[in-house]
C-alpha positions in Angstrom: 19.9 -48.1 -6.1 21.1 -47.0 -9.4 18.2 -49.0 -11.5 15.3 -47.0 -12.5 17.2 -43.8 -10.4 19.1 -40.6 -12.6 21.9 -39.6 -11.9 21.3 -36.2 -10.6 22.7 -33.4 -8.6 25.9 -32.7 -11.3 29.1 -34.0 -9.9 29.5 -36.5 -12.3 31.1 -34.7 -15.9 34.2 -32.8 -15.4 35.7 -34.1 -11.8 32.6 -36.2 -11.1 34.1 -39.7 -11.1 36.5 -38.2 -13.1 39.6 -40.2 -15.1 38.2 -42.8 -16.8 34.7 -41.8 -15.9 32.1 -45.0 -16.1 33.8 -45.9 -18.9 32.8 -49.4 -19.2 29.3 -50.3 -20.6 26.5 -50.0 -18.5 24.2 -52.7 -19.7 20.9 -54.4 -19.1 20.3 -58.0 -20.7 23.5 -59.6 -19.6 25.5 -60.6 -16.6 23.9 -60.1 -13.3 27.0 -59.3 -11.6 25.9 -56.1 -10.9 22.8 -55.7 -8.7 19.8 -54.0 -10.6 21.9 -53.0 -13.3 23.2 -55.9 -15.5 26.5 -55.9 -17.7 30.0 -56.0 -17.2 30.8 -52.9 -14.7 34.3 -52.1 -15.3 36.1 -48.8 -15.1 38.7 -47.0 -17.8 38.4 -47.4 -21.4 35.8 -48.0 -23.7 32.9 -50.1 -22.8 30.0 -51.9 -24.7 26.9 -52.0 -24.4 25.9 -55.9 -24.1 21.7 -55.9 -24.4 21.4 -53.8 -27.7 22.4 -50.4 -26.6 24.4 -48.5 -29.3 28.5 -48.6 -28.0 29.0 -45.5 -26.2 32.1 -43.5 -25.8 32.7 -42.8 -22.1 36.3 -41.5 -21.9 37.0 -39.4 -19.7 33.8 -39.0 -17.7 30.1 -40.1 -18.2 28.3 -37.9 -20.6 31.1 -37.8 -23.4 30.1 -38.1 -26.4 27.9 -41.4 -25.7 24.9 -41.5 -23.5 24.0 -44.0 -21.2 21.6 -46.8 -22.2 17.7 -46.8 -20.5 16.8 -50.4 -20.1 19.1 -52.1 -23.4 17.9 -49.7 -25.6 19.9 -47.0 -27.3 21.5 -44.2 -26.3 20.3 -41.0 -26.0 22.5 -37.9 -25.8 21.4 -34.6 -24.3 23.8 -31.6 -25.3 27.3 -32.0 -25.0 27.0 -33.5 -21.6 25.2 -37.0 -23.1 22.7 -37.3 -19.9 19.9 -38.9 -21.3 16.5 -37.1 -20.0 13.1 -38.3 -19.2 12.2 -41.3 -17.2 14.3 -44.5 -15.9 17.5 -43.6 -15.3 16.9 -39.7 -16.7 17.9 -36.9 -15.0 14.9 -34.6 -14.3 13.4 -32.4 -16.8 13.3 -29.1 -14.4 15.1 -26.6 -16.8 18.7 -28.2 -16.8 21.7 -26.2 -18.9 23.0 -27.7 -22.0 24.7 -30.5 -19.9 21.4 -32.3 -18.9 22.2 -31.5 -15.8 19.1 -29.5 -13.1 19.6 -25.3 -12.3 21.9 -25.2 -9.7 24.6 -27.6 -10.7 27.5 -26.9 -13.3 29.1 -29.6 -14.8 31.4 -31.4 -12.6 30.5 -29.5 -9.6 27.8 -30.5 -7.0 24.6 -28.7 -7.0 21.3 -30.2 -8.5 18.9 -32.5 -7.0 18.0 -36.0 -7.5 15.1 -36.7 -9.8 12.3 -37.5 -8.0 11.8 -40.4 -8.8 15.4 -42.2 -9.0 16.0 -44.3 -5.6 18.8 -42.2 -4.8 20.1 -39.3 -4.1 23.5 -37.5 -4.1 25.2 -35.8 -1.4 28.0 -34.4 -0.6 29.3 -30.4 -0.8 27.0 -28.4 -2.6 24.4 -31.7 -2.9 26.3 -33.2 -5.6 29.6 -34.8 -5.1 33.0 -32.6 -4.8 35.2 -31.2 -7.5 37.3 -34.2 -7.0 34.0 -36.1 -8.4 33.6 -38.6 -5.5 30.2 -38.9 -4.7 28.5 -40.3 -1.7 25.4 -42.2 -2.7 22.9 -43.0 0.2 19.9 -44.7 -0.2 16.5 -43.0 -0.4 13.3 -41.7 -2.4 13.3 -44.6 -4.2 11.8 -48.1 -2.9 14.4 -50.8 -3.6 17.5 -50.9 -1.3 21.0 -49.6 -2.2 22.5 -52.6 -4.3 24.8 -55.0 -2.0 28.3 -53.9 -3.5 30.4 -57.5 -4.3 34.4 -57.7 -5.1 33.1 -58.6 -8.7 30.8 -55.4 -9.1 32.9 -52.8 -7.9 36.7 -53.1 -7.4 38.9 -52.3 -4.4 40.8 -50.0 -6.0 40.4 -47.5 -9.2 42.9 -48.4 -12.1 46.6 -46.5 -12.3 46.9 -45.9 -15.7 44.9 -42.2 -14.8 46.9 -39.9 -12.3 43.7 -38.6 -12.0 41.5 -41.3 -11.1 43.4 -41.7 -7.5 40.6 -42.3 -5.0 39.7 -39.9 -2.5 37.3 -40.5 1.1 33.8 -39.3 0.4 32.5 -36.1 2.5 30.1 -37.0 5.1 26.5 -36.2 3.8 25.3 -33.2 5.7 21.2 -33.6 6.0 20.7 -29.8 5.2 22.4 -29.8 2.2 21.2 -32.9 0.0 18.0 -32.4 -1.8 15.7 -35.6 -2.2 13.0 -34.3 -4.8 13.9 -32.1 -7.0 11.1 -28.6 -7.7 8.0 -30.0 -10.1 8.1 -27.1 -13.2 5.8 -25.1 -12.7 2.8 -25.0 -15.3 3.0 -23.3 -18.7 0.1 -21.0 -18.7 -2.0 -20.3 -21.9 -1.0 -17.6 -23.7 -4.0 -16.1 -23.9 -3.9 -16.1 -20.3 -0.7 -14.7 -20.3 -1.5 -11.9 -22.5 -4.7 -10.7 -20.7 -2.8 -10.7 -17.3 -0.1 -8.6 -18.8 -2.8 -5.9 -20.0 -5.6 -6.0 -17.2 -3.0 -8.0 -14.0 -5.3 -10.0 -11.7 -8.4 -8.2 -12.2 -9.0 -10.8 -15.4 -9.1 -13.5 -13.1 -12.1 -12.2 -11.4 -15.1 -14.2 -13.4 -17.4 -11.6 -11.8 -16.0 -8.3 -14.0 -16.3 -7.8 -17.4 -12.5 -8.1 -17.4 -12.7 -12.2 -16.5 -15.5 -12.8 -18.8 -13.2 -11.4 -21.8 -10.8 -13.7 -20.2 -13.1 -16.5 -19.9 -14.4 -15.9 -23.4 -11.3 -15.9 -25.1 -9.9 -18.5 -22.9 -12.7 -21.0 -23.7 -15.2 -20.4 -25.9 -13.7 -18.0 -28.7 -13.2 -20.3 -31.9 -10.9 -18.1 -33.9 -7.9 -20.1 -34.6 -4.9 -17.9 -32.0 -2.4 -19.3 -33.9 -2.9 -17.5 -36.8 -2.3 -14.1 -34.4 0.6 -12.5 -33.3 0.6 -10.9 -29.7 -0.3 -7.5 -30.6 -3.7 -8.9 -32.5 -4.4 -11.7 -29.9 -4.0 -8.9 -27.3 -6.5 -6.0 -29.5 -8.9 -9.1 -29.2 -9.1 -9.9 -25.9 -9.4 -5.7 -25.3 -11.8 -5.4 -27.9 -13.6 -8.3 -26.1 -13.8 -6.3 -22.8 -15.0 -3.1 -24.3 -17.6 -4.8 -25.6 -18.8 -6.7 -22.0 -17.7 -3.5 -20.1 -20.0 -1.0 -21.7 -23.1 -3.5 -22.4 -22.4 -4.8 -25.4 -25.2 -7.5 -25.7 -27.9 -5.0 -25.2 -26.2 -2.5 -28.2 -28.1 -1.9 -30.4 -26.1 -2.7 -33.5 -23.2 -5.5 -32.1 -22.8 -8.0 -35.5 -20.2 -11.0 -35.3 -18.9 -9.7 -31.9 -17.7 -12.6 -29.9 -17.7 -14.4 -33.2 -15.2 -16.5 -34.4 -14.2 -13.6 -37.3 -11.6 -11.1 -37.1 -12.2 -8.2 -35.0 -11.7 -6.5 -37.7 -15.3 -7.7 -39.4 -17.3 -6.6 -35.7 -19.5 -3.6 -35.9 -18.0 -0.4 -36.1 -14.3 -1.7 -36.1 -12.3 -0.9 -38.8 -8.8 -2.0 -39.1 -5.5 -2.0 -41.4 -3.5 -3.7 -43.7 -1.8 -5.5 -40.6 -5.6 -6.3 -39.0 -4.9 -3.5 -36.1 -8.0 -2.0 -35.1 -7.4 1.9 -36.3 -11.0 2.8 -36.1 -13.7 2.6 -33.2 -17.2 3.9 -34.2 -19.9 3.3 -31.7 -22.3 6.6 -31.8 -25.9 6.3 -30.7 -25.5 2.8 -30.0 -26.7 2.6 -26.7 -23.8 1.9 -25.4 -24.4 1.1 -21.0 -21.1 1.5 -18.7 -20.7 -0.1 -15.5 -19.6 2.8 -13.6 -15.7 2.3 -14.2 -15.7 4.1 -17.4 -13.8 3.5 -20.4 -11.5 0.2 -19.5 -7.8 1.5 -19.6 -6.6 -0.9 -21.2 -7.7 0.5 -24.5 -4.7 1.7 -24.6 -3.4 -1.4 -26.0 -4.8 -0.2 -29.1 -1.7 1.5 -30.3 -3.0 2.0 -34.1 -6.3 3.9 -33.0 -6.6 7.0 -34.9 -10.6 7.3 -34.6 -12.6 7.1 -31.4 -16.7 7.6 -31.7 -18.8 7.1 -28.4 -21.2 10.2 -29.5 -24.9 10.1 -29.2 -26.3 12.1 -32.1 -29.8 11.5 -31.6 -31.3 12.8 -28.1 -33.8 10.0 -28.0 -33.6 8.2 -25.2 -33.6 5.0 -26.6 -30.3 5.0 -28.6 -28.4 7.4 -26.3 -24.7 6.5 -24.7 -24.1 6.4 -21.6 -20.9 5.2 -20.5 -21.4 6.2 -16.8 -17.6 7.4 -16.4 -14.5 8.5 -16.9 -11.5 8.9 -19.8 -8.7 6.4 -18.0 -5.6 7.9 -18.0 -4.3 5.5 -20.3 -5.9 7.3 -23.3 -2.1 9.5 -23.3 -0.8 6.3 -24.3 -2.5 6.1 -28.0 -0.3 8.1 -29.6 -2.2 7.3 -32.7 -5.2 9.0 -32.3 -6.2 11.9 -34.2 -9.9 12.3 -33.4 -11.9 11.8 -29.7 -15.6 11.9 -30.9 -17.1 11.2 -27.7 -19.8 13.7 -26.7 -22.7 13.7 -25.1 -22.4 9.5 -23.5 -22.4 10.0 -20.3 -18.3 10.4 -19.4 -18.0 11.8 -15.7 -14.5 13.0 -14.0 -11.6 14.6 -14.3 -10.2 15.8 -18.2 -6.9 13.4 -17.9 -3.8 15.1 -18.2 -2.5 12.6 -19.9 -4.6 13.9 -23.1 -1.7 16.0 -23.6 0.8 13.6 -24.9 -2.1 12.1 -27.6 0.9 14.2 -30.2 -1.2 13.4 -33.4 -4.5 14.5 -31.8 -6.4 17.1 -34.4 -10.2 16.9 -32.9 -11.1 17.1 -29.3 -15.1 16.6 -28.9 -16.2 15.6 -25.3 -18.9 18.6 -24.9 -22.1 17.7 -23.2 -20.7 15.3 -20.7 -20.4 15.7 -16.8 -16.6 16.8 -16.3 -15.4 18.3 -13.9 -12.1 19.3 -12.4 -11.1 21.9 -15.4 -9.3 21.9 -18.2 -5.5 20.8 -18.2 -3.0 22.8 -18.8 -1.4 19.8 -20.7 -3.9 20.9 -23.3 -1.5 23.2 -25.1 1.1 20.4 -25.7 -1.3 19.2 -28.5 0.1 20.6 -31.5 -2.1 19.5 -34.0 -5.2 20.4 -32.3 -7.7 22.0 -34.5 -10.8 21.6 -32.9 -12.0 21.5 -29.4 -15.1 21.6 -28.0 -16.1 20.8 -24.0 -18.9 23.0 -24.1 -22.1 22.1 -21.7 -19.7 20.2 -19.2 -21.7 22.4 -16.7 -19.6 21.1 -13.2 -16.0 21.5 -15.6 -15.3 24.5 -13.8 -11.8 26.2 -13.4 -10.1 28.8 -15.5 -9.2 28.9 -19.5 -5.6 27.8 -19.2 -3.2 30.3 -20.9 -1.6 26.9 -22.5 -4.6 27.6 -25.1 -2.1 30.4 -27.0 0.1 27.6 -28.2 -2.4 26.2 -30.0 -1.0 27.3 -33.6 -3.1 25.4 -35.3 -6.4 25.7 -33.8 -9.7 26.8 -36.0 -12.6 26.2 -33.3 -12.6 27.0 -30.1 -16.2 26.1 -28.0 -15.7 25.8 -24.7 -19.2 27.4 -23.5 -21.3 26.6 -20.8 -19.3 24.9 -19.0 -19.0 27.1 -15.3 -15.5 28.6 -16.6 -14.5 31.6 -14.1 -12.0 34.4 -14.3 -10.4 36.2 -17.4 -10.4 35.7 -20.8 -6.2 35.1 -21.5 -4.6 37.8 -23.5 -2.5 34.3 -25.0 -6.1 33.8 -27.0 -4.9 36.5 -29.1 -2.0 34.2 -30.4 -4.7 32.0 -32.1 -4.2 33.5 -35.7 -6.2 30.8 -37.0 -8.7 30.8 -35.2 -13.0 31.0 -36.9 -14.8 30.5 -33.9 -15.2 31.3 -30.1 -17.5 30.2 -28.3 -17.0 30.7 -24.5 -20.7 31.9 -23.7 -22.9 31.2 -20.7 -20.1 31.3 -18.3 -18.6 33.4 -15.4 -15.9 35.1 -17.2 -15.1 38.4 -16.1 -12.7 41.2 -16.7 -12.9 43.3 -20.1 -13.1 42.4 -23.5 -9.1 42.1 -24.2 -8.0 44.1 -27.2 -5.8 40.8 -28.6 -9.0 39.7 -30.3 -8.8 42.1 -32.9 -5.5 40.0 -34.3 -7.6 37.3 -34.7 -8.6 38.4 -38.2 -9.9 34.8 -39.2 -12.9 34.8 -37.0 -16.4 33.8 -38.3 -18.3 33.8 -34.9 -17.9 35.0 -31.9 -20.1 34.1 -28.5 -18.9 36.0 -25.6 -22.6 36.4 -24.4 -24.0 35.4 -20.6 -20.8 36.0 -18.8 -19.9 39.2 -16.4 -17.4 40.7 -19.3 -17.2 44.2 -18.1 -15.4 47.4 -19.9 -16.4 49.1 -23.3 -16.4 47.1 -26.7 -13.0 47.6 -28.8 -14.0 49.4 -32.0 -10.9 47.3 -33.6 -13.4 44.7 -33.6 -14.4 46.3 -36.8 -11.6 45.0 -38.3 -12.5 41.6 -38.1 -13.8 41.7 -41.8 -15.0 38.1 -42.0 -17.1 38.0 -38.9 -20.5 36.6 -39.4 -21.8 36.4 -35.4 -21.0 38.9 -32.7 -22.7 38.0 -29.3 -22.1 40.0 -26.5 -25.2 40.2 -24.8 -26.3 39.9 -21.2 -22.7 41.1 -20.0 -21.9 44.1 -18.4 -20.5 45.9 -21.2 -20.8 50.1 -21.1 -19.9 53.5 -23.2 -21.3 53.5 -26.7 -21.0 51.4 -29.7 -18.1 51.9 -31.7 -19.4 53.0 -35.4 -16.4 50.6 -36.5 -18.8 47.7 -36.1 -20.5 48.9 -39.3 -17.2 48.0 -41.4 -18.5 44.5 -41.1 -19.9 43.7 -44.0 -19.6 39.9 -43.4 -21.6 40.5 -40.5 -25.4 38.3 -40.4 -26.1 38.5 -36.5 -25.4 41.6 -34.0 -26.7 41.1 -30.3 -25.9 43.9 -27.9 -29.1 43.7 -25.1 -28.5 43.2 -21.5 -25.6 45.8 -21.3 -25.1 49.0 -20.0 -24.2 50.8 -23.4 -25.4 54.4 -23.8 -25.7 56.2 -26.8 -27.0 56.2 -30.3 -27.0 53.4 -32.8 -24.3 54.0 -34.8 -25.9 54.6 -38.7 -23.2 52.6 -40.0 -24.3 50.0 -38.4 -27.6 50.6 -39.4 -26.0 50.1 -43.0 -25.2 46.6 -42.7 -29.3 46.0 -42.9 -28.4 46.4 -47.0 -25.7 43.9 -46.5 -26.4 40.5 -44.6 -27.1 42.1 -41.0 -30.5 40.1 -40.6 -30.1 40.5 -36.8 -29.8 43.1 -34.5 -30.7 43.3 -30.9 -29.9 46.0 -28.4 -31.6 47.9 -25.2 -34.4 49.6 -25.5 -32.1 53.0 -24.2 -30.5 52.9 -27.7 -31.4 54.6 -30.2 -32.0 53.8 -33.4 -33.3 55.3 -36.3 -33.3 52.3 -38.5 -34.8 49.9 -36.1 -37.7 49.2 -33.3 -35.0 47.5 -30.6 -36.5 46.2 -27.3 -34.1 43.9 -26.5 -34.7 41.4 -28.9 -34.1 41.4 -32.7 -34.8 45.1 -33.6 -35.7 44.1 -37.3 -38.9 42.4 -36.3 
């Protein structure tokens, strides 16, 4: 029946029952001579509402500008269409356009579905009724029968003062294209639900991983109020939430308020900006304990990092890192960042290549670790970089990458110790800026390239424990600011250039474990009356200033 049913599935504004519409009030609270509904039924004009309800408008079609009475109260108009919606009578609430009216139906056209729980349902082309607006109306989903129509609740024949309110046969109602029920919404999820599935995808619904307990925290237990966030600072807490689970956060040593119901910004070691985006990360000797994954990736929601510090600087066991894996390729995406201090804590894997797009990177410390894989050749996109050290990364391996020349701005090279093979790129010599190179206790081989006498900036020098092989260049003696010049335990030959004793800068000279011949040059025996405090070569040299037996000749 019509009572306690919507009238769903479109069909009904525009052509449906088109003309003069329902235009006659459709009341509750008076006449009965209309089954379930009540009123005066009539069609054409403007009807009232007998029981209360406010006078509607209905010219033209149902949904005008009035909207139709629930149970004798008032009116209540939805969008232009004037379907009221909600229950009795409502059309369902399933997303409808401006109309009132479900998806799949426009206005006068056939199309949505009956409300589920209306008594009726409407079929007909397209589940709705024609573009001529007759619909067929066939019992069902509801549990009183389809009203008994009577010569005084329905007339024989529609009114003629509309040419277009002629009466046309209803289309037979085809099983497979009426829809009883119409789909129940589906269930707004939390936001903060929302956002961790964005950043971490079904892996946050896992309770078991450190990624569903941030979840689950911030989900249920957090007490910060997360309307006062926008996304980006409800998101940097639910990420700094799973750092903190996924690298063993309750056993830090230092962890105040974390998981408390302040701002991330007042956790230890966060520091944050004006717009409470977390721009600083400092967790050294913290005892930080990953579960084998590594750094999360998605600490690359951080977009406003500029400082990350995982570093152990004590050896003590007790406070070491030990993050257990690798850099996520993700960290390319915190364009932010100007400084990785994150050596010696345990990172394991492949040197992302991704590090190459951090564009406002200046400081790349990550020596002491367990990389391997080598170093990639996305290094040299780093314009900025000034400092870089993967020294002791024993199981690094591979070659230097000749990407290191375009490096304009680099100051400290240390990249010793670390199972580097092959030559030592003539590109270093583009390095104008360059203080210190440290690329000892390798397996370089190949000669000593002349380019590093351009390199009139350097401090120290540690070329020492490789298989360097050739003579040493005496333009090394124009590098008047070096301080350190190791080149021991090589295979170096012919003599030593007397050039070396131009540096008067010079504090520390080892030369043992070569296969140099000669004299030691007295100029270089000079440099003892300037800083020279060190000097070490073969016990085949000799020297008149000096006892050398391979070790510091001075002693």
């Amino acid at each position: 029946g019509l009572s306690g049913g919507g009238l769903s599935g479109g069909g009904l504004s525009g052509g449906g029952l088109g003309g003069g519409g329902l235009g006659g009030g459709l009341g509750s609270g008076g006449s009965d001579e209309v089954e379930n509904l009540g009123g005066d039924a009539t069609l054409g004009g403007v009807g009232e509402l007998p029981a209360g309800g406010v006078p509607g408008d209905y010219e033209d079609s149902v949904g005008g500008q009035g909207g139709l009475p629930i149970g004798g109260g008032e009116s209540i108009p939805n969008g232009e269409g004037g379907f009221p919606v909600g229950d009795q009578g409502a059309l369902p609430a399933n997303g409808g356009s401006e109309n009132g009216l479900p998806d799949g139906g426009d206005p006068g056209v056939g199309g949505g579905a009956a409300g589920e729980d209306s008594g009726f349902r409407v079929d007909g082309e397209a589940a709705g009724g024609t573009d001529e607006g007759v619909v067929d109306v066939v019992g069902g989903g509801g549990n009183d029968p389809p009203p008994t129509t009577s010569p005084m609740s329905s007339p024989t024949s529609l009114p003629t003062s509309s040419p277009m309110c002629n009466p046309i046969s209803a289309p037979t109602p085809d099983p497979t294209s009426s829809l009883t029920s119409a789909p129940m919404p589906k269930p707004t999820e939390p936001r903060v639900r929302l956002t961790a599935l964005e950043i971490s995808g079904v892996a946050a619904l896992d309770p078991t991983t450190a990624r569903g307990k941030a979840l689950h925290w911030i989900e249920n237990i957090d007490t910060a109020d997360h309307g006062t966030l926008d996304d980006d600072q409800l998101a940097e807490r639910y990420v700094m939430a799973l750092l903190y689970l996924s690298l063993g956060g309750p056993l830090w040593r230092f962890n105040n308020e974390f998981l408390g119901p302040l701002s991330i910004c007042a956790w230890y070691g966060v520091e944050c900006n004006s717009d409470d985006r977390v721009t600083e990360i400092n967790w050294n000797t913290n005892r930080l304990m990953g579960d084998g994954e590594g750094i999360p990736h998605e600490i690359s929601v951080l977009g406003e990092l500029t400082f990350l510090g995982l570093n152990t600087e004590s050896k003590k066991e007790s406070r070491q890192n030990d993050i257990g894996g690798p850099l996520p390729d993700t960290i390319g995406s915190l364009s932010n960042l100007e400084e990785i201090r994150a050596y010696r804590c345990g990172l394991k894997g492949a040197i992302p290549a991704s590090i190459g797009d951090i564009s406002k990177l200046k400081k790349l410390h990550i020596s002491e670790n367990d990389f391997t894989g080598g170093i990639p050749d996305s290094i040299g996109n780093l314009q900025k970089l000034g400092h870089v050290n993967l020294s002791r990364n024993p199981s690094l391996g591979g070659v230097l990458p000749t990407t290191l020349g375009r490096l304009e701005k680099l100051t400290d090279l240390r990249i010793g110790n670390s199972n580097i093979q092959g030559q030592i790129p003539t590109e270093i010599g583009k390095l104008d800026r360059l203080e210190f190179l440290n690329l000892q206790k390798n397996k370089l081989s190949g000669p000593l390239i002349p380019e590093l006498v351009q390199l009139t900036g350097l401090e120290t020098i540690w070329l020492d424990e490789n298989s360097l092989q050739g003579t040493i260049p005496a333009g090394l003696g124009s590098l008047w600011s070096l301080k350190e010049l190791y080149l021991h335990q090589n295979q170096l030959d012919g003599a030593i250039p007397p050039d070396l004793g131009k540096l008067t800068n010079l504090e520390h000279l080892r030369l043992h474990g070569n296969e140099l011949t000669g004299n030691m040059p007295s100029e270089v025996c000079a440099l003892r009356l300037e800083d020279l405090v060190e000097l070490s070569a073969d016990i085949s040299i000799d020297c008149q200033c000096c006892s050398c037996q391979g070790s510091n000749c001075f002693q």
